[in-house]
C-alpha positions in Angstrom: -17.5 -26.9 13.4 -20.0 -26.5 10.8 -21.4 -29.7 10.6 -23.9 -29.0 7.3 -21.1 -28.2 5.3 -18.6 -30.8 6.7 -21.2 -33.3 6.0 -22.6 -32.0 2.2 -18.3 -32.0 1.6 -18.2 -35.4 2.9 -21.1 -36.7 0.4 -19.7 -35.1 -2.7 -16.3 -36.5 -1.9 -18.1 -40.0 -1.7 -20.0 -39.8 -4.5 -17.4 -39.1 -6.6 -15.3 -42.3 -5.9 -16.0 -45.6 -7.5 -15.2 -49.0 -6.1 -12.7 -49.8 -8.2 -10.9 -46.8 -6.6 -10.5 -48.4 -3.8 -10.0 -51.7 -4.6 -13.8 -52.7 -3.8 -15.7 -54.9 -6.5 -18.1 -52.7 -8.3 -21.3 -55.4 -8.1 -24.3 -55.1 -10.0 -26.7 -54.0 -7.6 -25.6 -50.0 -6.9 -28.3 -47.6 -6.9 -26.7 -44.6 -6.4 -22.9 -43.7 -8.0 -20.1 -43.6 -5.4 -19.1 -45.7 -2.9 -22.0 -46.4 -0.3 -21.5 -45.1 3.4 -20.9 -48.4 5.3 -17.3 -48.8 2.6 -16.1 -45.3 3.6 -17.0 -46.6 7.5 -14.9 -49.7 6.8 -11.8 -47.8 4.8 -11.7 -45.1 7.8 -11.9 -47.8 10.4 -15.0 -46.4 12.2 -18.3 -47.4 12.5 -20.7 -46.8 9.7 -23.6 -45.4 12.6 -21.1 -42.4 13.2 -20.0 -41.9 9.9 -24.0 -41.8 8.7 -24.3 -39.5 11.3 -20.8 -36.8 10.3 -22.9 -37.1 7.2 -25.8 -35.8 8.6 -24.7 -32.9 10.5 -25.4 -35.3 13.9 -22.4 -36.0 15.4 -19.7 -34.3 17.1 -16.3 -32.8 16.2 -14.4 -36.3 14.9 -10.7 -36.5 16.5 -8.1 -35.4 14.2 -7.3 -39.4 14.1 -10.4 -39.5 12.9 -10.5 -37.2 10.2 -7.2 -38.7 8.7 -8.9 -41.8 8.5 -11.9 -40.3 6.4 -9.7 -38.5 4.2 -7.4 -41.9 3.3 -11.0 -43.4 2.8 -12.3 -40.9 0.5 -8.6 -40.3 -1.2 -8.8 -36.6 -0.6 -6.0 -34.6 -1.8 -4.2 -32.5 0.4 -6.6 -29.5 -0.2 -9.2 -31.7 0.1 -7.8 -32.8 3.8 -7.0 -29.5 4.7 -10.5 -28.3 4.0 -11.7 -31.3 5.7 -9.7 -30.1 8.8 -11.1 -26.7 8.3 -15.0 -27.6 8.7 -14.1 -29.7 11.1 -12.7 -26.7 13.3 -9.3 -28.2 13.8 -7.3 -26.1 11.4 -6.4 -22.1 12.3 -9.7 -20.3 10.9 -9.7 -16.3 10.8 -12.9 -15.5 12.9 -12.9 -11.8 11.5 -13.4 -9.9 7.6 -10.6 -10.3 5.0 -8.2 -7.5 4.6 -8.5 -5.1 1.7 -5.6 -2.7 2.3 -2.9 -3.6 0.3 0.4 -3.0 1.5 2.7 -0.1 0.3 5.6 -2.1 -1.1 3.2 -3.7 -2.9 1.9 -0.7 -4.5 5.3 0.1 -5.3 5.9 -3.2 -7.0 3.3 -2.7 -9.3 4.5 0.5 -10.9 7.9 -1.1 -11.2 7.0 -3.7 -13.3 6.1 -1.8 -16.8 6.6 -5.2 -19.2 3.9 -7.0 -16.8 0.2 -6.2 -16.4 0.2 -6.5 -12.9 -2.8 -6.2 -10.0 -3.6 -7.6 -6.3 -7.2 -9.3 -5.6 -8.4 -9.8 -2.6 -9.6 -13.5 -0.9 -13.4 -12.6 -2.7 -11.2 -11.5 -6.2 -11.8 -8.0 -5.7 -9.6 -6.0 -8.1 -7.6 -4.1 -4.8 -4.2 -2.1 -6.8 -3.2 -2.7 -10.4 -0.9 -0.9 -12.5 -1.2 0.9 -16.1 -0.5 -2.2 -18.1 -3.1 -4.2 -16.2 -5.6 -0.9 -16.9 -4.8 -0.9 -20.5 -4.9 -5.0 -21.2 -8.4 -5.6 -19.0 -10.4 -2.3 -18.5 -9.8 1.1 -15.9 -10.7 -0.1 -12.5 -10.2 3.4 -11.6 -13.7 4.1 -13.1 -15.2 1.7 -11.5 -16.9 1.5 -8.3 -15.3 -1.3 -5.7 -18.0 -3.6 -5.8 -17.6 -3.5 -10.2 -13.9 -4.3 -9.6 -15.0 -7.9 -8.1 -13.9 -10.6 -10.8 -16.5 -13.1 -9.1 -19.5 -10.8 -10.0 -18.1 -9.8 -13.3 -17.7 -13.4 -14.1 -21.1 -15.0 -13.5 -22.9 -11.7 -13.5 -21.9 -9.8 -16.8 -24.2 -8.5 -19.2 -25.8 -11.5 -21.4 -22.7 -13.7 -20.4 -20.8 -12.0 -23.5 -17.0 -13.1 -24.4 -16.4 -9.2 -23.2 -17.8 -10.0 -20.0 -14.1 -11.9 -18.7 -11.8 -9.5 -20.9 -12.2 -11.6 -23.9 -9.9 -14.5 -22.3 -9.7 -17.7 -23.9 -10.1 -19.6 -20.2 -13.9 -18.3 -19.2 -14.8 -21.3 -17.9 -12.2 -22.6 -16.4 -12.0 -19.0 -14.2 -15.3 -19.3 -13.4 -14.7 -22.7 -11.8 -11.7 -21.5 -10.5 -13.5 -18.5 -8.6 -16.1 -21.0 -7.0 -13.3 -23.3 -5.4 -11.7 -20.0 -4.2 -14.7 -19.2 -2.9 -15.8 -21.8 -1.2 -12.3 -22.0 0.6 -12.6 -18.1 1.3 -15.8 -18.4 3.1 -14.5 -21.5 5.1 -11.7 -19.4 6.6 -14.2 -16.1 7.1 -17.6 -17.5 7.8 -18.7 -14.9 9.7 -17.8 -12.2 6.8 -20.9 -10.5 5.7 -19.0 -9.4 2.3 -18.3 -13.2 1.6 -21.8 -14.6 2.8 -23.3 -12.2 1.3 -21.2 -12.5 -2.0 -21.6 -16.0 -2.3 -25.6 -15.5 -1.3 -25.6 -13.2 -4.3 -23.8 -15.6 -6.8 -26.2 -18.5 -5.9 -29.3 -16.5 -6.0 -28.4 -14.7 -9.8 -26.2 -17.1 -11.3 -27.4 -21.1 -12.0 -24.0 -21.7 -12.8 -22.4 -20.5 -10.2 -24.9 -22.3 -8.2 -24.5 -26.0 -10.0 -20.4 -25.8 -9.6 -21.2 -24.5 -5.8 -22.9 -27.6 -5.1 -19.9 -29.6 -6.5 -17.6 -28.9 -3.7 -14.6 -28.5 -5.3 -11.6 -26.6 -3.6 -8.6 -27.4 -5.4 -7.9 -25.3 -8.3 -5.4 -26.2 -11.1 -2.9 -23.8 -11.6 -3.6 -21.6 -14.6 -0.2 -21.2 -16.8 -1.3 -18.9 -19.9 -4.1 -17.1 -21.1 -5.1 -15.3 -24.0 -6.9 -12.2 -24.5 -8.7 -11.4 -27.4 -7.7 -7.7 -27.1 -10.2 -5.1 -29.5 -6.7 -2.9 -30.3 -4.1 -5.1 -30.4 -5.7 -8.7 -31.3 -4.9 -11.7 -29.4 -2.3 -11.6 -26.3 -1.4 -15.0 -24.7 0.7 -14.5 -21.8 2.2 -16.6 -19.0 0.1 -16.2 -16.0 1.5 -16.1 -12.0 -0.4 -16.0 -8.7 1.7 -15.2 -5.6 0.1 -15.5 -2.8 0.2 -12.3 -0.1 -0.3 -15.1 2.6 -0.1 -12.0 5.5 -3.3 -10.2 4.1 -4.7 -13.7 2.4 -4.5 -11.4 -1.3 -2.5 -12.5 -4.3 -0.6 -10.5 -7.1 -1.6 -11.7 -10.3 1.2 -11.1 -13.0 0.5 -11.6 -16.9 4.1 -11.4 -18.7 5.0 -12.3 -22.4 8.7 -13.9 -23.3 11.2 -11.4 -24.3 10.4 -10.7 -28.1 7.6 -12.9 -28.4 4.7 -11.1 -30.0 2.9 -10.7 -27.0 5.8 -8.9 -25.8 5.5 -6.7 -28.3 2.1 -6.0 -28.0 2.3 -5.5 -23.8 4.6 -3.1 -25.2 2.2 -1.1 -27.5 -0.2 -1.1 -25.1 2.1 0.1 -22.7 2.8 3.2 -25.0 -0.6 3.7 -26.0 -2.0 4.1 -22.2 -5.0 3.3 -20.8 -7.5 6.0 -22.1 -5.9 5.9 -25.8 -6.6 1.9 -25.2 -10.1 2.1 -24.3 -11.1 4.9 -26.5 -10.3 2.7 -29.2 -12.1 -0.8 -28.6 -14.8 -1.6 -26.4 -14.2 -3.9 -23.4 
Protein backbone atom coordinates (compact mmCIF):
# COMPACT_ATOMS: atom_id res chain seq x y z
CA UNK A 1 0.00 0.00 0.00
CA UNK A 2 1.45 3.29 -0.52
CA UNK A 3 -0.06 5.19 2.06
CA UNK A 4 1.41 8.92 1.04
CA UNK A 5 -0.16 8.68 -2.23
CA UNK A 6 -3.42 6.93 -1.13
CA UNK A 7 -3.77 9.65 1.42
CA UNK A 8 -2.61 13.02 -0.91
CA UNK A 9 -5.43 11.15 -3.61
CA UNK A 10 -7.86 10.98 -0.85
CA UNK A 11 -7.40 14.98 0.00
CA UNK A 12 -7.64 16.07 -3.61
CA UNK A 13 -10.73 14.02 -4.02
CA UNK A 14 -12.16 15.82 -0.90
CA UNK A 15 -11.31 19.03 -1.67
CA UNK A 16 -12.85 18.98 -4.78
CA UNK A 17 -16.43 18.22 -3.50
CA UNK A 18 -18.80 20.78 -2.12
CA UNK A 19 -21.54 20.20 0.30
CA UNK A 20 -24.21 20.71 -1.83
CA UNK A 21 -22.73 17.61 -3.61
CA UNK A 22 -23.69 15.59 -1.17
CA UNK A 23 -26.59 16.93 0.08
CA UNK A 24 -24.78 18.69 3.21
CA UNK A 25 -25.69 22.53 3.87
CA UNK A 26 -22.84 24.60 2.71
CA UNK A 27 -22.78 26.99 6.16
CA UNK A 28 -21.06 30.07 6.41
CA UNK A 29 -18.24 29.22 8.56
CA UNK A 30 -15.83 26.97 5.94
CA UNK A 31 -12.30 27.78 5.94
CA UNK A 32 -10.99 25.66 3.64
CA UNK A 33 -13.09 24.51 0.06
CA UNK A 34 -14.25 20.83 0.11
CA UNK A 35 -16.00 18.91 2.32
CA UNK A 36 -14.20 18.75 5.79
CA UNK A 37 -12.86 15.18 7.02
CA UNK A 38 -15.41 14.32 9.78
CA UNK A 39 -18.43 14.56 6.49
CA UNK A 40 -16.41 12.12 4.41
CA UNK A 41 -16.16 9.92 8.02
CA UNK A 42 -19.84 10.18 8.32
CA UNK A 43 -20.84 9.51 4.37
CA UNK A 44 -18.32 6.29 4.39
CA UNK A 45 -19.75 5.18 7.78
CA UNK A 46 -16.37 5.10 9.60
CA UNK A 47 -14.97 7.01 12.21
CA UNK A 48 -13.47 10.33 11.40
CA UNK A 49 -10.09 9.33 13.82
CA UNK A 50 -9.33 6.56 11.10
CA UNK A 51 -10.25 8.41 8.22
CA UNK A 52 -7.82 11.55 9.53
CA UNK A 53 -5.47 9.01 9.87
CA UNK A 54 -5.86 7.08 5.83
CA UNK A 55 -5.30 10.77 5.18
CA UNK A 56 -2.25 10.98 6.86
CA UNK A 57 -0.40 7.98 5.67
CA UNK A 58 -1.15 6.37 9.52
CA UNK A 59 -3.32 3.72 9.23
CA UNK A 60 -3.42 0.48 7.81
CA UNK A 61 -4.65 -1.16 4.50
CA UNK A 62 -8.70 -0.24 4.83
CA UNK A 63 -10.91 -3.43 3.97
CA UNK A 64 -12.18 -3.44 0.52
CA UNK A 65 -15.71 -2.70 2.43
CA UNK A 66 -14.05 0.05 3.50
CA UNK A 67 -12.79 1.56 0.49
CA UNK A 68 -16.25 1.28 -1.25
CA UNK A 69 -17.49 3.28 1.43
CA UNK A 70 -14.88 6.17 0.87
CA UNK A 71 -15.33 6.19 -2.72
CA UNK A 72 -19.51 6.46 -2.46
CA UNK A 73 -18.41 9.28 0.03
CA UNK A 74 -16.11 11.16 -2.14
CA UNK A 75 -18.35 10.25 -5.46
CA UNK A 76 -15.38 8.78 -7.20
CA UNK A 77 -15.91 7.63 -10.62
CA UNK A 78 -15.06 4.30 -11.55
CA UNK A 79 -11.36 5.26 -12.40
CA UNK A 80 -11.28 7.11 -9.55
CA UNK A 81 -12.37 3.76 -7.39
CA UNK A 82 -10.20 1.70 -9.22
CA UNK A 83 -7.26 3.81 -8.53
CA UNK A 84 -8.38 4.02 -5.08
CA UNK A 85 -8.13 0.17 -5.00
CA UNK A 86 -4.82 0.36 -6.61
CA UNK A 87 -2.95 2.43 -3.73
CA UNK A 88 -4.69 0.69 -1.50
CA UNK A 89 -2.90 -2.65 -2.76
CA UNK A 90 -6.14 -4.46 -3.33
CA UNK A 91 -6.30 -4.35 -7.10
CA UNK A 92 -3.65 -6.72 -9.46
CA UNK A 93 -0.47 -4.35 -9.62
CA UNK A 94 2.46 -5.33 -12.09
CA UNK A 95 5.51 -5.46 -9.56
CA UNK A 96 8.02 -5.38 -12.61
CA UNK A 97 9.10 -2.63 -15.81
CA UNK A 98 6.51 -2.01 -18.66
CA UNK A 99 6.97 -3.83 -21.85
CA UNK A 100 8.46 -2.12 -24.80
CA UNK A 101 8.49 -4.91 -27.45
CA UNK A 102 5.76 -4.62 -29.55
CA UNK A 103 4.33 -7.54 -30.94
CA UNK A 104 4.84 -8.68 -34.66
CA UNK A 105 1.19 -8.72 -35.84
CA UNK A 106 1.18 -5.52 -34.68
CA UNK A 107 3.94 -4.33 -36.76
CA UNK A 108 2.26 -5.85 -39.46
CA UNK A 109 -0.90 -3.93 -38.80
CA UNK A 110 0.73 -0.83 -39.10
CA UNK A 111 2.08 -1.16 -42.67
CA UNK A 112 -1.32 -2.35 -43.74
CA UNK A 113 -3.12 0.55 -42.89
CA UNK A 114 -1.77 3.19 -45.67
CA UNK A 115 -5.07 5.73 -45.38
CA UNK A 116 -4.20 5.88 -41.41
CA UNK A 117 -1.16 7.43 -39.65
CA UNK A 118 -0.83 4.76 -37.39
CA UNK A 119 1.80 4.12 -34.25
CA UNK A 120 2.03 2.12 -30.78
CA UNK A 121 3.14 4.04 -27.40
CA UNK A 122 4.06 2.49 -24.67
CA UNK A 123 2.34 2.88 -20.80
CA UNK A 124 5.17 6.15 -20.41
CA UNK A 125 3.98 7.32 -24.31
CA UNK A 126 7.03 6.36 -25.79
CA UNK A 127 6.72 6.43 -29.62
CA UNK A 128 7.40 2.14 -29.80
CA UNK A 129 6.38 1.19 -34.03
CA UNK A 130 4.61 3.63 -36.37
CA UNK A 131 4.12 3.45 -39.92
CA UNK A 132 5.04 5.97 -43.01
CA UNK A 133 1.96 8.04 -42.75
CA UNK A 134 2.41 8.57 -39.00
CA UNK A 135 6.30 9.50 -40.04
CA UNK A 136 5.18 11.97 -42.63
CA UNK A 137 2.06 13.69 -40.52
CA UNK A 138 4.26 14.06 -37.02
CA UNK A 139 8.08 13.88 -37.58
CA UNK A 140 10.70 10.50 -38.46
CA UNK A 141 10.97 8.69 -35.19
CA UNK A 142 13.47 6.79 -37.04
CA UNK A 143 15.91 9.65 -36.48
CA UNK A 144 15.36 9.97 -33.31
CA UNK A 145 16.92 8.50 -30.36
CA UNK A 146 14.28 6.35 -27.99
CA UNK A 147 14.22 8.57 -25.20
CA UNK A 148 13.28 11.72 -28.14
CA UNK A 149 10.41 9.50 -29.26
CA UNK A 150 8.77 9.92 -25.58
CA UNK A 151 5.52 12.24 -26.18
CA UNK A 152 5.58 13.04 -22.37
CA UNK A 153 9.04 14.70 -22.61
CA UNK A 154 8.32 16.22 -25.94
CA UNK A 155 5.18 17.66 -24.46
CA UNK A 156 6.33 19.53 -21.39
CA UNK A 157 9.96 19.62 -22.40
CA UNK A 158 10.10 21.09 -26.07
CA UNK A 159 12.06 23.86 -26.99
CA UNK A 160 10.46 27.29 -25.71
CA UNK A 161 6.99 25.49 -25.41
CA UNK A 162 6.53 26.37 -29.32
CA UNK A 163 3.08 25.27 -31.23
CA UNK A 164 5.87 22.86 -33.18
CA UNK A 165 6.78 21.34 -29.99
CA UNK A 166 3.24 18.84 -30.07
CA UNK A 167 3.13 18.59 -34.07
CA UNK A 168 1.25 21.71 -34.33
CA UNK A 169 -2.05 20.04 -32.83
CA UNK A 170 -4.87 22.09 -32.07
CA UNK A 171 -5.36 19.96 -28.41
CA UNK A 172 -1.81 20.96 -26.61
CA UNK A 173 -3.25 21.33 -23.58
CA UNK A 174 -5.57 18.98 -23.28
CA UNK A 175 -2.68 16.14 -24.20
CA UNK A 176 -0.61 17.48 -21.86
CA UNK A 177 -3.23 16.89 -19.10
CA UNK A 178 -3.96 13.82 -20.67
CA UNK A 179 -0.25 12.56 -20.36
CA UNK A 180 -0.16 13.47 -16.54
CA UNK A 181 -3.44 11.24 -15.65
CA UNK A 182 -1.71 8.47 -17.81
CA UNK A 183 0.99 8.97 -15.90
CA UNK A 184 0.09 9.01 -12.75
CA UNK A 185 -1.98 5.72 -13.35
CA UNK A 186 1.23 4.23 -15.14
CA UNK A 187 3.42 4.67 -12.23
CA UNK A 188 0.64 3.31 -9.81
CA UNK A 189 0.72 -0.06 -11.63
CA UNK A 190 4.82 0.00 -12.02
CA UNK A 191 6.09 1.71 -8.99
CA UNK A 192 9.05 0.12 -8.76
CA UNK A 193 9.99 1.08 -12.59
CA UNK A 194 13.07 3.16 -12.65
CA UNK A 195 12.04 4.52 -16.33
CA UNK A 196 8.59 5.72 -14.84
CA UNK A 197 9.99 7.11 -11.45
CA UNK A 198 12.52 8.44 -12.96
CA UNK A 199 10.37 9.96 -15.94
CA UNK A 200 7.93 11.46 -13.77
CA UNK A 201 11.02 12.73 -11.41
CA UNK A 202 12.21 14.41 -14.53
CA UNK A 203 8.82 16.03 -15.48
CA UNK A 204 8.29 17.49 -11.98
CA UNK A 205 11.78 18.70 -11.60
CA UNK A 206 11.82 20.69 -15.43
CA UNK A 207 8.38 21.35 -16.03
CA UNK A 208 6.00 23.67 -13.45
CA UNK A 209 3.25 22.54 -15.40
CA UNK A 210 3.61 19.29 -15.36
CA UNK A 211 4.24 19.60 -11.80
CA UNK A 212 0.87 21.85 -10.92
CA UNK A 213 -1.47 19.27 -12.96
CA UNK A 214 0.69 16.31 -11.00
CA UNK A 215 -0.50 17.64 -7.83
CA UNK A 216 -4.12 17.55 -9.07
CA UNK A 217 -4.56 13.97 -9.01
CA UNK A 218 -6.48 13.47 -11.80
CA UNK A 219 -6.63 9.88 -13.48
CA UNK A 220 -9.45 9.81 -15.69
CA UNK A 221 -8.87 11.10 -19.04
CA UNK A 222 -11.69 12.14 -21.54
CA UNK A 223 -11.53 10.46 -24.57
CA UNK A 224 -9.98 12.58 -27.38
CA UNK A 225 -12.27 12.26 -30.68
CA UNK A 226 -10.42 14.60 -33.41
CA UNK A 227 -7.49 16.61 -33.65
CA UNK A 228 -6.02 18.89 -35.99
CA UNK A 229 -2.69 19.43 -37.14
CA UNK A 230 -1.41 22.45 -38.41
CA UNK A 231 0.75 20.62 -41.01
CA UNK A 232 3.80 23.11 -42.68
CA UNK A 233 3.11 21.15 -46.27
CA UNK A 234 -0.23 20.44 -46.41
CA UNK A 235 -2.03 23.07 -43.95
CA UNK A 236 -4.48 21.95 -41.51
CA UNK A 237 -5.45 18.13 -41.06
CA UNK A 238 -8.33 17.31 -38.58
CA UNK A 239 -8.69 13.72 -38.21
CA UNK A 240 -10.77 11.37 -36.04
CA UNK A 241 -8.62 9.99 -33.38
CA UNK A 242 -8.61 6.14 -31.84
CA UNK A 243 -6.77 4.57 -28.91
CA UNK A 244 -6.93 0.74 -28.60
CA UNK A 245 -5.66 -0.44 -25.91
CA UNK A 246 -2.80 -3.57 -26.27
CA UNK A 247 -4.12 -4.58 -22.66
CA UNK A 248 -1.40 -7.79 -22.89
CA UNK A 249 1.75 -5.43 -23.18
CA UNK A 250 -0.22 -2.33 -21.33
CA UNK A 251 0.61 -0.23 -25.01
CA UNK A 252 -2.03 1.27 -27.20
CA UNK A 253 -2.23 1.88 -31.10
CA UNK A 254 -3.07 5.29 -31.79
CA UNK A 255 -4.92 5.58 -35.21
CA UNK A 256 -5.57 9.22 -36.87
CA UNK A 257 -8.01 8.52 -39.99
CA UNK A 258 -9.95 11.11 -42.19
CA UNK A 259 -13.70 10.25 -43.73
CA UNK A 260 -13.50 8.90 -47.12
CA UNK A 261 -13.23 12.19 -49.40
CA UNK A 262 -13.11 14.57 -46.76
CA UNK A 263 -10.29 16.92 -47.33
CA UNK A 264 -8.25 15.45 -44.82
CA UNK A 265 -8.50 12.37 -46.63
CA UNK A 266 -7.10 13.92 -49.33
CA UNK A 267 -4.40 15.35 -47.79
CA UNK A 268 -3.40 11.83 -45.59
CA UNK A 269 -3.28 10.94 -49.18
CA UNK A 270 -0.67 13.53 -50.45
CA UNK A 271 1.30 12.97 -47.76
CA UNK A 272 1.13 9.46 -48.17
CA UNK A 273 2.62 9.96 -51.83
CA UNK A 274 4.90 12.50 -50.89
CA UNK A 275 6.78 10.20 -48.12
CA UNK A 276 8.39 11.09 -45.23
CA UNK A 277 11.78 12.63 -46.35
CA UNK A 278 10.01 14.70 -49.26
CA UNK A 279 7.62 15.79 -46.21
CA UNK A 280 10.12 17.00 -43.92
CA UNK A 281 12.45 18.45 -46.34
CA UNK A 282 9.82 20.77 -47.09
CA UNK A 283 8.44 22.22 -43.68
CA UNK A 284 9.91 22.26 -40.44
CA UNK A 285 8.41 20.25 -37.63
Amino acid sequence: MDKQEFGAFLRSRRERLRPQDVGLPSGSRRRTPGLRREEVAVLAHISTEYYVRLEQARAPRPSGEVLAGIAGALRLTDAESDHLHLLAGTAPSRTGRHRRDVRPSILTLLERLPQTAAFVISATFEVLAWNDLAAALMEDFADRAPQDRNLARRAFLGPAREETTLYGVSDAAEFRHHVVMGLRSTLARYPSDPAVTELVDELRDGSPEFARLWERHDVQAPPMLTKTFHHPVVGDVTVDCDSLALTDRDQHLVLYSAPAGSPAAEALALLNVLGTEAVHASGSL
